[in-house]
PDB file of N, CA, C and O in Angstrom:
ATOM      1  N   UNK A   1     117.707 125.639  94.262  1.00  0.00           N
ATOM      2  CA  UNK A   1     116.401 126.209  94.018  1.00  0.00           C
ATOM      3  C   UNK A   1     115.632 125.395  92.985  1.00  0.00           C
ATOM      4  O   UNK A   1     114.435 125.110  93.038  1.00  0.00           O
ATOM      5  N   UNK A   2     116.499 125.069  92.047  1.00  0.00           N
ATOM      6  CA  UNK A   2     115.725 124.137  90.622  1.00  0.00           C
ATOM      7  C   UNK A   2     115.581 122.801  91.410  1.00  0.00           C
ATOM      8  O   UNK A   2     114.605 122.100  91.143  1.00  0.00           O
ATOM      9  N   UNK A   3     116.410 122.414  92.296  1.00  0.00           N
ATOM     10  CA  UNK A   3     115.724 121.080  92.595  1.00  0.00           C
ATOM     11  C   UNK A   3     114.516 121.255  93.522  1.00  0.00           C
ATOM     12  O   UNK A   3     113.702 120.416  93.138  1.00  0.00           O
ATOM     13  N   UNK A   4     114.178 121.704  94.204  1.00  0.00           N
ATOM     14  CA  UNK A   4     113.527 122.051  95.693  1.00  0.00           C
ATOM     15  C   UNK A   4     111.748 122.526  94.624  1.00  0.00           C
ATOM     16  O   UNK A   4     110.632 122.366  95.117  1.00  0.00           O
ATOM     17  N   UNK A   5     111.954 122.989  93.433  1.00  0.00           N
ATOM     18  CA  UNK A   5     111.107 123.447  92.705  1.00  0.00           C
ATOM     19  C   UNK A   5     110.645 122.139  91.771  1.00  0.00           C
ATOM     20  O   UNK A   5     109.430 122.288  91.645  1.00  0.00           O
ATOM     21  N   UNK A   6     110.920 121.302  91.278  1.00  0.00           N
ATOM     22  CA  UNK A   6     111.295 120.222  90.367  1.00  0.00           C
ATOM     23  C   UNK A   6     110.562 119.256  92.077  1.00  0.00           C
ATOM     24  O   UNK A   6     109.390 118.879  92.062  1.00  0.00           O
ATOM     25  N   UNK A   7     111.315 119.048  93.144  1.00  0.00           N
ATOM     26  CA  UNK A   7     110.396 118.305  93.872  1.00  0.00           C
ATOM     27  C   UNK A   7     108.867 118.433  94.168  1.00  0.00           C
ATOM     28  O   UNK A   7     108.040 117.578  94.485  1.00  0.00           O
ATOM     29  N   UNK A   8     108.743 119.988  93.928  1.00  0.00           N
ATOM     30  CA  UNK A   8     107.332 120.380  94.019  1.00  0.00           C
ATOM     31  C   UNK A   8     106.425 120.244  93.410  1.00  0.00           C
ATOM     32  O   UNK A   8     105.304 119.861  93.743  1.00  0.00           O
ATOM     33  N   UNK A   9     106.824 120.545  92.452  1.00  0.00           N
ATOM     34  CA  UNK A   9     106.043 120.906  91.128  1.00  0.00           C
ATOM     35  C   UNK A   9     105.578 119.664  90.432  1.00  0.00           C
ATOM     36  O   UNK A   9     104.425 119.277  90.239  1.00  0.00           O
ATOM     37  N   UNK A  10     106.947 119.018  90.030  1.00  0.00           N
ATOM     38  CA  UNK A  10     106.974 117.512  89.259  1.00  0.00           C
ATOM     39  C   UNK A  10     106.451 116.322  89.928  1.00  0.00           C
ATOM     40  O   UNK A  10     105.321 115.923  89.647  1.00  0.00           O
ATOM     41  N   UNK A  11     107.407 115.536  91.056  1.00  0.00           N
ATOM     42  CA  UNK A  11     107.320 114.559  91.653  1.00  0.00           C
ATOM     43  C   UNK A  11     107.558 114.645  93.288  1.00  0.00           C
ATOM     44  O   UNK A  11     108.728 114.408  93.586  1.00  0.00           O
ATOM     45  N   UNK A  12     106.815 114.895  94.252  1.00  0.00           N
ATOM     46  CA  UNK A  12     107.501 114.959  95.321  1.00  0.00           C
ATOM     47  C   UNK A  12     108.460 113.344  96.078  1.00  0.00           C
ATOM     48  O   UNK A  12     108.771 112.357  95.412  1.00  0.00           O
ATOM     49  N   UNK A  13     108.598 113.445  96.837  1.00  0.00           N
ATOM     50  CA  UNK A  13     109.808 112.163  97.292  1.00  0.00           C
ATOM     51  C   UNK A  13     108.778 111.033  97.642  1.00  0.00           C
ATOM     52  O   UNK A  13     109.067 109.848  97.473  1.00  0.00           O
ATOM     53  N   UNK A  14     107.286 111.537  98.250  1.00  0.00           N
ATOM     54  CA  UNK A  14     106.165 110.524  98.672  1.00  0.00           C
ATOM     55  C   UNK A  14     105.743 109.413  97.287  1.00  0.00           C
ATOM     56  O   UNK A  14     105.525 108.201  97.296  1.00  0.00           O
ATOM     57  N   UNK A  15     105.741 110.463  96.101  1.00  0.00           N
ATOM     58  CA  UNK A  15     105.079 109.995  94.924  1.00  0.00           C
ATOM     59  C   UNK A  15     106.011 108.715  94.859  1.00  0.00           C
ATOM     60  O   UNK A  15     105.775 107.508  94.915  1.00  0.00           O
ATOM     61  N   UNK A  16     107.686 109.806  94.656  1.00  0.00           N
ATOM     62  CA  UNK A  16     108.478 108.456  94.002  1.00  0.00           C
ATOM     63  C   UNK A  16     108.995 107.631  94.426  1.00  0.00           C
ATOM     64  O   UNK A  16     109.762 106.920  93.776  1.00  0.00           O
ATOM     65  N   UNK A  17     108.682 107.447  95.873  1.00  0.00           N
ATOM     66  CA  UNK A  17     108.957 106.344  96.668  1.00  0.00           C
ATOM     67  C   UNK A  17     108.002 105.339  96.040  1.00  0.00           C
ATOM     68  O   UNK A  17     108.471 104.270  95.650  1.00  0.00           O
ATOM     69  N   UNK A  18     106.222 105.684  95.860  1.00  0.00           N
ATOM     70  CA  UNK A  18     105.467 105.339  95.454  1.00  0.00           C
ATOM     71  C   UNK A  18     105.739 104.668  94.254  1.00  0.00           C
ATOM     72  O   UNK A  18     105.475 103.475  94.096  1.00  0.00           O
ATOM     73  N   UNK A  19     106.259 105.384  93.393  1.00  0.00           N
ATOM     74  CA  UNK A  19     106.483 104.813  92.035  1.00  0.00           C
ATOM     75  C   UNK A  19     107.394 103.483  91.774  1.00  0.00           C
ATOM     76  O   UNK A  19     107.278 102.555  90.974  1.00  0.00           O
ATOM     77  N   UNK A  20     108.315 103.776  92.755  1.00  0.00           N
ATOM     78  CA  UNK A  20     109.895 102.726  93.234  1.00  0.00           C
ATOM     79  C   UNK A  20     109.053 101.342  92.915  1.00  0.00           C
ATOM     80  O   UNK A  20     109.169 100.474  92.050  1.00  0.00           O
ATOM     81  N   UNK A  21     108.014 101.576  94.187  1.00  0.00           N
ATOM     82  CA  UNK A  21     107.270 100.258  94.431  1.00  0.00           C
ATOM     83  C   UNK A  21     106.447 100.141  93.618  1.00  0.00           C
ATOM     84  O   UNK A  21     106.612  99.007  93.168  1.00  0.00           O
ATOM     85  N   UNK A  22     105.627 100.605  93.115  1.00  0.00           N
ATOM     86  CA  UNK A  22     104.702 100.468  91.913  1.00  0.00           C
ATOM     87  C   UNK A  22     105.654  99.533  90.566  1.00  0.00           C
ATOM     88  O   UNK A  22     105.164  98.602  89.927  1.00  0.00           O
ATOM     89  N   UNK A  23     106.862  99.991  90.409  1.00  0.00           N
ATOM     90  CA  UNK A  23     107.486  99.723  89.389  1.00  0.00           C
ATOM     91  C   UNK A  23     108.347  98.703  89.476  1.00  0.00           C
ATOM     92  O   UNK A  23     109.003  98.323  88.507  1.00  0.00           O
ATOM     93  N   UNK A  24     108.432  98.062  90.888  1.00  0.00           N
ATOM     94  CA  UNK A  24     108.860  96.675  91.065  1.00  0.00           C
ATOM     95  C   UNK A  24     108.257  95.812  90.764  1.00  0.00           C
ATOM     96  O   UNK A  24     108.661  94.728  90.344  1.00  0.00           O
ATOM     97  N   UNK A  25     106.872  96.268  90.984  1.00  0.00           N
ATOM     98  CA  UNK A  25     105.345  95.111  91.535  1.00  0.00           C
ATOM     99  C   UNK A  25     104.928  94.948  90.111  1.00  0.00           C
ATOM    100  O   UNK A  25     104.855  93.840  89.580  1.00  0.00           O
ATOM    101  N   UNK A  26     104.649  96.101  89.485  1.00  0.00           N
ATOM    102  CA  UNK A  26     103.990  96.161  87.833  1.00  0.00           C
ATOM    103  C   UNK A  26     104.833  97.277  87.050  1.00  0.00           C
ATOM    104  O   UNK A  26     105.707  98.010  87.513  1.00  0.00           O
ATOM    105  N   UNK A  27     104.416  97.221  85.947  1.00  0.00           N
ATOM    106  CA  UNK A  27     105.354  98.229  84.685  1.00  0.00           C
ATOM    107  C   UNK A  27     104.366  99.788  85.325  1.00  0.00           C
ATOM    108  O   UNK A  27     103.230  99.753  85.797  1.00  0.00           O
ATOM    109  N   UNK A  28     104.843 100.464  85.222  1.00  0.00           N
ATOM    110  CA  UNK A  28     104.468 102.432  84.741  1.00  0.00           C
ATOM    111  C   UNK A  28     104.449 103.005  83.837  1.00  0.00           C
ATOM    112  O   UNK A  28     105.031 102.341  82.979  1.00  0.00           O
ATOM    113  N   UNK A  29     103.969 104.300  83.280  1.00  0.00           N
ATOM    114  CA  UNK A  29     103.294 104.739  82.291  1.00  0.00           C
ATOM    115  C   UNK A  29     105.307 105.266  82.137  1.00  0.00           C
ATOM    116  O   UNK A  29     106.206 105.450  82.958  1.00  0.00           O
ATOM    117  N   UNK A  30     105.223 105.311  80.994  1.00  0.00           N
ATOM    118  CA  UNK A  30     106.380 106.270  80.364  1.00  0.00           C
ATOM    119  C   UNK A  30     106.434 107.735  80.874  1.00  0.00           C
ATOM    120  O   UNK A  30     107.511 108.324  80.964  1.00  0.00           O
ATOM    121  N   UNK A  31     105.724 108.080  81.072  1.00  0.00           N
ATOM    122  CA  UNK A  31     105.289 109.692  81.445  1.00  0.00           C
ATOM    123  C   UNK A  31     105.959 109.527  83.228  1.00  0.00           C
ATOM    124  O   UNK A  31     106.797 110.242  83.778  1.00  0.00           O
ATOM    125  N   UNK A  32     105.108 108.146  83.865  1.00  0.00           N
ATOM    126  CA  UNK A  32     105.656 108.304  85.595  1.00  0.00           C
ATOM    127  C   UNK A  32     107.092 107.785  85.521  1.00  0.00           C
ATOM    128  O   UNK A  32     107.897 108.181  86.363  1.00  0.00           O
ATOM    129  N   UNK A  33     107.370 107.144  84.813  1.00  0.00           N
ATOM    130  CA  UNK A  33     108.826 106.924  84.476  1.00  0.00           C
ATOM    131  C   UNK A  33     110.035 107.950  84.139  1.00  0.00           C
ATOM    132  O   UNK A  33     111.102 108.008  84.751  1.00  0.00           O
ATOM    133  N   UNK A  34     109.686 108.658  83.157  1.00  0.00           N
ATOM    134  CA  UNK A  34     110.058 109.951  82.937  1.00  0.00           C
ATOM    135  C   UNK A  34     110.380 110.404  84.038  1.00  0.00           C
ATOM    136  O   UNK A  34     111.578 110.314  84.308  1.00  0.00           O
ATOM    137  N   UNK A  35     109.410 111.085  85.127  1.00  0.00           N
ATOM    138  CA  UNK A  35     109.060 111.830  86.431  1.00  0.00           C
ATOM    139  C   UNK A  35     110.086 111.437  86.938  1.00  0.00           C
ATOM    140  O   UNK A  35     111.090 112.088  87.229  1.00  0.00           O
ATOM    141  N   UNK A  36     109.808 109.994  87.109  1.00  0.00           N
ATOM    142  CA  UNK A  36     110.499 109.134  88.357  1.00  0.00           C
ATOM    143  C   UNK A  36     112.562 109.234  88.031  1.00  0.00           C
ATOM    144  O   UNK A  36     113.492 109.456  88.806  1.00  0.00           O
ATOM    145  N   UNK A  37     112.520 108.991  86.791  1.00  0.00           N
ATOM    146  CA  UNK A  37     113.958 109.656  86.772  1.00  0.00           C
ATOM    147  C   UNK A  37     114.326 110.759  86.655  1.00  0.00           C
ATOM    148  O   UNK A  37     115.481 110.994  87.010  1.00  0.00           O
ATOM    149  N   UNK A  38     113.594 111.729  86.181  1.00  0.00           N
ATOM    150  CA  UNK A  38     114.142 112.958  86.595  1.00  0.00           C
ATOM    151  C   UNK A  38     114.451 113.409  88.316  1.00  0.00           C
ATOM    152  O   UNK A  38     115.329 114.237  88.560  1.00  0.00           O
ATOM    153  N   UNK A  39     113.650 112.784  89.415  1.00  0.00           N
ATOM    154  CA  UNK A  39     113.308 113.264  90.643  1.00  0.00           C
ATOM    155  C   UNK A  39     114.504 112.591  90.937  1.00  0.00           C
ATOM    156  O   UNK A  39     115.283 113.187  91.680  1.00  0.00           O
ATOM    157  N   UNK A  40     115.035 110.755  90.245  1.00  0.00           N
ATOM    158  CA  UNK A  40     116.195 110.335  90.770  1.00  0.00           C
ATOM    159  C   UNK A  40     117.350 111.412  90.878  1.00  0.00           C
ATOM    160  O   UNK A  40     117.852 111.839  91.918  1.00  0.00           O
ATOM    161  N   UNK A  41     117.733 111.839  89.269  1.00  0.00           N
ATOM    162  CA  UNK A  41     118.300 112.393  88.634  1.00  0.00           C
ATOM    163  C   UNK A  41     118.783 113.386  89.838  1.00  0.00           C
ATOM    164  O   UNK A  41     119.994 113.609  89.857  1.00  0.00           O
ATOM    165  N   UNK A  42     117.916 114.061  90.931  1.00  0.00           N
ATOM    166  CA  UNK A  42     118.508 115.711  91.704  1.00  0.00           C
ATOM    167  C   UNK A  42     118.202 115.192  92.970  1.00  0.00           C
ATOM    168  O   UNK A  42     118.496 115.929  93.911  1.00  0.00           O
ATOM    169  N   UNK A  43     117.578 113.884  93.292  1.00  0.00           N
ATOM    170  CA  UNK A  43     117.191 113.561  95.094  1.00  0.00           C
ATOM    171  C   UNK A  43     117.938 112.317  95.575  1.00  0.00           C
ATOM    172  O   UNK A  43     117.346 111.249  95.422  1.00  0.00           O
ATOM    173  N   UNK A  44     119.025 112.300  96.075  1.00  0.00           N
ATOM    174  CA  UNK A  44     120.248 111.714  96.826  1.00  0.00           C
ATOM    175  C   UNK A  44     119.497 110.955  97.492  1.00  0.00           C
ATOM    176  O   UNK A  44     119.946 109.813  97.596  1.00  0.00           O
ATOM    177  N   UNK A  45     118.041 111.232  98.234  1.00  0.00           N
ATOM    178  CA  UNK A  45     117.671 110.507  99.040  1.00  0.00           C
ATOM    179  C   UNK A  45     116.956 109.548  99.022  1.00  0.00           C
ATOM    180  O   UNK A  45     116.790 108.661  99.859  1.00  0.00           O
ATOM    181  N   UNK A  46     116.359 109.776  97.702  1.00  0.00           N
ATOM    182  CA  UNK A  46     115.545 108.728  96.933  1.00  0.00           C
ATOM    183  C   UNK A  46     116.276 107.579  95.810  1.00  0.00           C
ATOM    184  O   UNK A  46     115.904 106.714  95.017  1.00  0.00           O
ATOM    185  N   UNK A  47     117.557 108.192  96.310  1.00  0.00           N
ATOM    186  CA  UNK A  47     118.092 107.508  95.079  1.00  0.00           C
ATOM    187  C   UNK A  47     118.749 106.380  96.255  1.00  0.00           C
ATOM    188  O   UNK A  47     118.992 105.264  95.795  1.00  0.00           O
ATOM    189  N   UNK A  48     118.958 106.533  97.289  1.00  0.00           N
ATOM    190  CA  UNK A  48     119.201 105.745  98.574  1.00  0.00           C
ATOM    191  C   UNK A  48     118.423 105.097  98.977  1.00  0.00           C
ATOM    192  O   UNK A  48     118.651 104.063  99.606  1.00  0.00           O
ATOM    193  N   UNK A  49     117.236 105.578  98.695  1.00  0.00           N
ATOM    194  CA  UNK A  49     115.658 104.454  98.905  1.00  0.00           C
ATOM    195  C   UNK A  49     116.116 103.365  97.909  1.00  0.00           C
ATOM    196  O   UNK A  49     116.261 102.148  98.025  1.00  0.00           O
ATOM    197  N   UNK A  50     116.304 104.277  96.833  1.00  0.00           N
ATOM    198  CA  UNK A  50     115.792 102.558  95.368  1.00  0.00           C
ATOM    199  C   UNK A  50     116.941 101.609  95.557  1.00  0.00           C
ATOM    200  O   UNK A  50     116.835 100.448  95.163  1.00  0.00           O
ATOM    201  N   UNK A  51     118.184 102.104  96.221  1.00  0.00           N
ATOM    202  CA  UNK A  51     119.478 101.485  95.887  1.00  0.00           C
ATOM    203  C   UNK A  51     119.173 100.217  97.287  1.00  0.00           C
ATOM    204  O   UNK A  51     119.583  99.063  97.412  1.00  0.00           O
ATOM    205  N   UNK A  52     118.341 101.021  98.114  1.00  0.00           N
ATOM    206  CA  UNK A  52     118.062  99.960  99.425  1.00  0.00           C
ATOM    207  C   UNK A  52     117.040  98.905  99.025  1.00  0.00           C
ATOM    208  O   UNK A  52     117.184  97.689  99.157  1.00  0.00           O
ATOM    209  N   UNK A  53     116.029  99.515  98.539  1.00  0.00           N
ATOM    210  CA  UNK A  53     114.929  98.640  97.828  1.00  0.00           C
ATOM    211  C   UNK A  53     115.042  97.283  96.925  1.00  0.00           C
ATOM    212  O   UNK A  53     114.490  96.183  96.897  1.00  0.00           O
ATOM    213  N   UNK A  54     116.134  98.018  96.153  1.00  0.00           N
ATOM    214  CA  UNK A  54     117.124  97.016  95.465  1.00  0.00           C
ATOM    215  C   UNK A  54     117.342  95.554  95.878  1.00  0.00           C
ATOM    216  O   UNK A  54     117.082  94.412  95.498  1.00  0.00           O
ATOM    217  N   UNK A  55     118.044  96.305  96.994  1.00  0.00           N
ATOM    218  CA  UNK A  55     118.881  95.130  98.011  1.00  0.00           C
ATOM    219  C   UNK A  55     117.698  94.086  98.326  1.00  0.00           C
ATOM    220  O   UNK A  55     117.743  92.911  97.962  1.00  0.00           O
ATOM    221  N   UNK A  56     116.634  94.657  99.046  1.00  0.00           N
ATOM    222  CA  UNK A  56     115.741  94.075  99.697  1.00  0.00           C
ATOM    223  C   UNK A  56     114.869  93.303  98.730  1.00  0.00           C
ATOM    224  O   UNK A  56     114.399  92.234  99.121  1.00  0.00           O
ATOM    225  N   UNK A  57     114.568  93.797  97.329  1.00  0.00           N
ATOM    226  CA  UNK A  57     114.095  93.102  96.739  1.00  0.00           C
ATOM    227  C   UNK A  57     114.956  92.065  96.261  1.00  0.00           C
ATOM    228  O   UNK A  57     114.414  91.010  95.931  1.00  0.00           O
ATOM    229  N   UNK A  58     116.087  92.161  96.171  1.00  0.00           N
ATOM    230  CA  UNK A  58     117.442  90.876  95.745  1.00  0.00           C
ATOM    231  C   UNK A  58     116.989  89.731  97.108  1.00  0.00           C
ATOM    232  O   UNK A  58     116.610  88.582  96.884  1.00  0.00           O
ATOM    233  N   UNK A  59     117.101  90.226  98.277  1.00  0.00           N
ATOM    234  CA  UNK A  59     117.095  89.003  99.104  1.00  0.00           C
ATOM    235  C   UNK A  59     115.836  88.681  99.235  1.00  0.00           C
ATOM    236  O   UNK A  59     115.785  87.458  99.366  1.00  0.00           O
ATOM    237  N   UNK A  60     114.296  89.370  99.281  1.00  0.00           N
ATOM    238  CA  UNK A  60     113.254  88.544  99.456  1.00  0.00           C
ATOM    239  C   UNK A  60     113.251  87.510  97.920  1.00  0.00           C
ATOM    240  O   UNK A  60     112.665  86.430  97.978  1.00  0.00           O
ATOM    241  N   UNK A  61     113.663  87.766  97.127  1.00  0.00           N
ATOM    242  CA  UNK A  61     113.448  87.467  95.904  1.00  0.00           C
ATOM    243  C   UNK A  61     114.678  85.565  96.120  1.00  0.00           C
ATOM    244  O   UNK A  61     114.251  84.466  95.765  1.00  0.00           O
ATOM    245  N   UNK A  62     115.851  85.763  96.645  1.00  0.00           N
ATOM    246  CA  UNK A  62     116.781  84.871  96.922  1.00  0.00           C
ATOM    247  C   UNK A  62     115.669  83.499  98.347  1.00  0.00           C
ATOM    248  O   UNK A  62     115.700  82.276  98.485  1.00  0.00           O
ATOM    249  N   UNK A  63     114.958  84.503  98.993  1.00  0.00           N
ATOM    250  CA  UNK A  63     114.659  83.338  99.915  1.00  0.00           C
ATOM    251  C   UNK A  63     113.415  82.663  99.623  1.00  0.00           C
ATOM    252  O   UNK A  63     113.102  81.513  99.928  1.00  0.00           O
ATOM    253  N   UNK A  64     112.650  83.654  98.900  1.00  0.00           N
ATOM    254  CA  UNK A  64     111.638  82.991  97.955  1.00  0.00           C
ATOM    255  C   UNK A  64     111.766  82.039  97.575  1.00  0.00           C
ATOM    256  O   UNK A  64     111.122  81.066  97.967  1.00  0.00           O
ATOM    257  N   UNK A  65     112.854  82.007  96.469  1.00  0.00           N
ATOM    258  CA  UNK A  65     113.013  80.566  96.100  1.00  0.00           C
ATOM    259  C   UNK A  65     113.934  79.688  96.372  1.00  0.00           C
ATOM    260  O   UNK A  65     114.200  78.801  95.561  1.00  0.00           O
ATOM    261  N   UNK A  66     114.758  79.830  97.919  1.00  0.00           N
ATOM    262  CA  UNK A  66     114.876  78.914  98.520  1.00  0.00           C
ATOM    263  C   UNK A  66     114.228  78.251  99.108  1.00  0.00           C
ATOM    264  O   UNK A  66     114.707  77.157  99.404  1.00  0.00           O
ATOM    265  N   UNK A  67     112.893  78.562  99.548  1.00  0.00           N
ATOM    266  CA  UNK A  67     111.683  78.383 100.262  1.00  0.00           C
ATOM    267  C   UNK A  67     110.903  77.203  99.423  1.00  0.00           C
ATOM    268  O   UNK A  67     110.420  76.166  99.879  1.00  0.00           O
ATOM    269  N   UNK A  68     110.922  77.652  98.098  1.00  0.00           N
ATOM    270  CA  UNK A  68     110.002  76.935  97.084  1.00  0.00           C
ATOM    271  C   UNK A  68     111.144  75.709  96.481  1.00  0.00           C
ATOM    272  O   UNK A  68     110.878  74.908  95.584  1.00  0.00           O
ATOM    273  N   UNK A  69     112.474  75.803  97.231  1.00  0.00           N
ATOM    274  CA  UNK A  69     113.027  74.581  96.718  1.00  0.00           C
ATOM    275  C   UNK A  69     113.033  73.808  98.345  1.00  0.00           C
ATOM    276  O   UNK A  69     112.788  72.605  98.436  1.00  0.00           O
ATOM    277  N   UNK A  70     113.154  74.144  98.834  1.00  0.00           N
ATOM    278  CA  UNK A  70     112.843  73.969 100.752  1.00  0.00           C
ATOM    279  C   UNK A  70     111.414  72.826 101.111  1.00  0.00           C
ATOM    280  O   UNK A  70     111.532  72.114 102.108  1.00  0.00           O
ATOM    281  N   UNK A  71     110.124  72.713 100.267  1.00  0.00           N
ATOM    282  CA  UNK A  71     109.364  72.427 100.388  1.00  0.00           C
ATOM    283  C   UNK A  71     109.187  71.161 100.897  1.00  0.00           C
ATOM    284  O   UNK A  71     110.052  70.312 100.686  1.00  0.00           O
ATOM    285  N   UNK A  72     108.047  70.862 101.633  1.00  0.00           N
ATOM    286  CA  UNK A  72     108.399  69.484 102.140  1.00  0.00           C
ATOM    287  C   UNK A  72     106.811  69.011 101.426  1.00  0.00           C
ATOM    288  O   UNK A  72     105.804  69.707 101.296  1.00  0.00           O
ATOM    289  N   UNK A  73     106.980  67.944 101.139  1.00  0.00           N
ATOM    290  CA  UNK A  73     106.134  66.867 100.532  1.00  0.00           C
ATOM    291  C   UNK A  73     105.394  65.937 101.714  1.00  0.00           C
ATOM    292  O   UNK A  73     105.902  65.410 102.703  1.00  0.00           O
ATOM    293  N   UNK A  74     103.992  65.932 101.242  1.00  0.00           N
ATOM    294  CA  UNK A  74     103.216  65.432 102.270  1.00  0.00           C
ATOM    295  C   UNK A  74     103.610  63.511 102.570  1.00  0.00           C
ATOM    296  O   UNK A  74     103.380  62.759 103.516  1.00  0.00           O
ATOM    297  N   UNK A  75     104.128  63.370 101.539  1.00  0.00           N
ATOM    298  CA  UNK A  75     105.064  61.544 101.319  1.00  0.00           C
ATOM    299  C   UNK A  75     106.151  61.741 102.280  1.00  0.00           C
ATOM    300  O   UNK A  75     106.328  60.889 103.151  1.00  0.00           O
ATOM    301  N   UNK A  76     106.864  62.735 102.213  1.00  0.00           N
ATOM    302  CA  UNK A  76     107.886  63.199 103.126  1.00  0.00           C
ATOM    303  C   UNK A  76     107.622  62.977 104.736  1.00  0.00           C
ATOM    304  O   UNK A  76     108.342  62.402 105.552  1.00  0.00           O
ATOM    305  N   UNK A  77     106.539  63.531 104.894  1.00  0.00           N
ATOM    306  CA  UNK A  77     105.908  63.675 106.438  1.00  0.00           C
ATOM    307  C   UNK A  77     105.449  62.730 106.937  1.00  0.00           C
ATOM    308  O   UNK A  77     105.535  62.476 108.138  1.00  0.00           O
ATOM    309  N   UNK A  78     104.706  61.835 105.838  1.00  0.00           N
ATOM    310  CA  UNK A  78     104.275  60.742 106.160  1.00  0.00           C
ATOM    311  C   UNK A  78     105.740  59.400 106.606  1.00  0.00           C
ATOM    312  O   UNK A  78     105.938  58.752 107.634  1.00  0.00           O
ATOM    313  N   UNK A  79     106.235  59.439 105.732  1.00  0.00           N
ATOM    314  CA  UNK A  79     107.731  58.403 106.004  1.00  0.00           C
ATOM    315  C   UNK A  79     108.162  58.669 107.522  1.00  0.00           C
ATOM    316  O   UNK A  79     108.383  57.904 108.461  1.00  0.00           O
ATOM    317  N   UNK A  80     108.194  60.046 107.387  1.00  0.00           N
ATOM    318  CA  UNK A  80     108.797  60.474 109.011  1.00  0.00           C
ATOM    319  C   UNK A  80     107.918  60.051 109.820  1.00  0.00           C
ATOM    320  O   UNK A  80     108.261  59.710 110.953  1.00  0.00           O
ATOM    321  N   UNK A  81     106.486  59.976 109.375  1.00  0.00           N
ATOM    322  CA  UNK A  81     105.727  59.745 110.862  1.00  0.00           C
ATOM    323  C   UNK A  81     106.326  57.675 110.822  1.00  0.00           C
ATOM    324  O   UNK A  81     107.035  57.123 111.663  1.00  0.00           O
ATOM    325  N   UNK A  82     105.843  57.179 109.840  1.00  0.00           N
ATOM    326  CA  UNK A  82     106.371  56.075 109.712  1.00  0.00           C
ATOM    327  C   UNK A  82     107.342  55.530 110.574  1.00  0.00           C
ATOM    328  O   UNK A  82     107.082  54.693 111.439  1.00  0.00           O
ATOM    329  N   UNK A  83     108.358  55.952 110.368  1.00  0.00           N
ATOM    330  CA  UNK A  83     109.618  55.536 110.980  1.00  0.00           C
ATOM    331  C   UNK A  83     109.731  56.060 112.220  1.00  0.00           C
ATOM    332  O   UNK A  83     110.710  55.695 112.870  1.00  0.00           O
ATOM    333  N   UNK A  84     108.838  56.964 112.802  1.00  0.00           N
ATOM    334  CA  UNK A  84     108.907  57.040 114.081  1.00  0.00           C
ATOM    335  C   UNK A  84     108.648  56.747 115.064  1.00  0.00           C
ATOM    336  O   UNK A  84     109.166  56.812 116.179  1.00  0.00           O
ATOM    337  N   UNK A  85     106.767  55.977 114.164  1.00  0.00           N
ATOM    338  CA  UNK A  85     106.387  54.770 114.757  1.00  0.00           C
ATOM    339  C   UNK A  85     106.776  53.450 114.976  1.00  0.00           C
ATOM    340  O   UNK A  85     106.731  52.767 115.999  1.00  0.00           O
ATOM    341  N   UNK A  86     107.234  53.156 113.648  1.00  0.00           N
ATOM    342  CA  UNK A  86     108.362  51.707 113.831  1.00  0.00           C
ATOM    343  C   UNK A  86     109.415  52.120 115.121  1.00  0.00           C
ATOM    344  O   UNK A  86     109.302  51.216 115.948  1.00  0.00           O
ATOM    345  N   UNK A  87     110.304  53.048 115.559  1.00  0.00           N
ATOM    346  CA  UNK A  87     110.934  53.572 116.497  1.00  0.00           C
ATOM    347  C   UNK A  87     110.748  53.479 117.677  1.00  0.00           C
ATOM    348  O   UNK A  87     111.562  53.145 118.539  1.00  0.00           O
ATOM    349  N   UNK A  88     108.995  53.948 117.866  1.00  0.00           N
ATOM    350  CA  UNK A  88     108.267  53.963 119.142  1.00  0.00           C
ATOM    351  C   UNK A  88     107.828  52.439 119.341  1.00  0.00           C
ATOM    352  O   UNK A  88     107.614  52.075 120.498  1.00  0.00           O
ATOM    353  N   UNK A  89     107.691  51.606 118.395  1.00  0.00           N
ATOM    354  CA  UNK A  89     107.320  50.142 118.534  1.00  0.00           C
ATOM    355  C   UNK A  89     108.352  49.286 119.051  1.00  0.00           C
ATOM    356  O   UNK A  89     107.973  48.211 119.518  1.00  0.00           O
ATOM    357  N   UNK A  90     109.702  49.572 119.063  1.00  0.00           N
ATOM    358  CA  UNK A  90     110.811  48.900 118.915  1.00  0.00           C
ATOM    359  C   UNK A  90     111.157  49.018 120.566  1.00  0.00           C
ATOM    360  O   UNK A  90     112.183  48.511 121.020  1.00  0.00           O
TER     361      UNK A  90
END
């Protein structure tokens, strides 16, 4: 009953999904912070959101900057065209 009341009243599951992401992207007020762990604190299901969110933010965050070490250099492209022409000449 105290939780089902506490979802109502306080934070519903929409907000603190909301907040999850808000609080990845930028900081939150102490007050939505507060909220946001108390709602963790009694909702299993939200607490399965952040633990997934988690994850997902670990791997976009991992390919990101494989991506930004991945980069190809316009000298790069050029050599290749280079040598492909010497290739096609041969």
């Amino acid at each position: 009953m105290l939780s089902k009341l506490i979802h109502l009243v306080f934070l519903p599951c929409s907000e603190a999904t909301l907040l999850m992401e808000k609080r990845n992207a930028e900081t939150i007020s102490p007050k939505e912070n507060w909220k946001l762990s108390l709602h963790l604190k009694i909702c299993k299901w939200c607490r399965a959101y952040k633990q997934k969110l988690e994850i997902l933010d670990d791997i976009l965050r991992r390919k990101l900057s494989q991506a930004e070490d991945n980069k190809i250099n316009e000298s790069d492209i050029q050599g290749f065209k280079d040598k492909m022409f010497e290739k096609l000449d041969s």
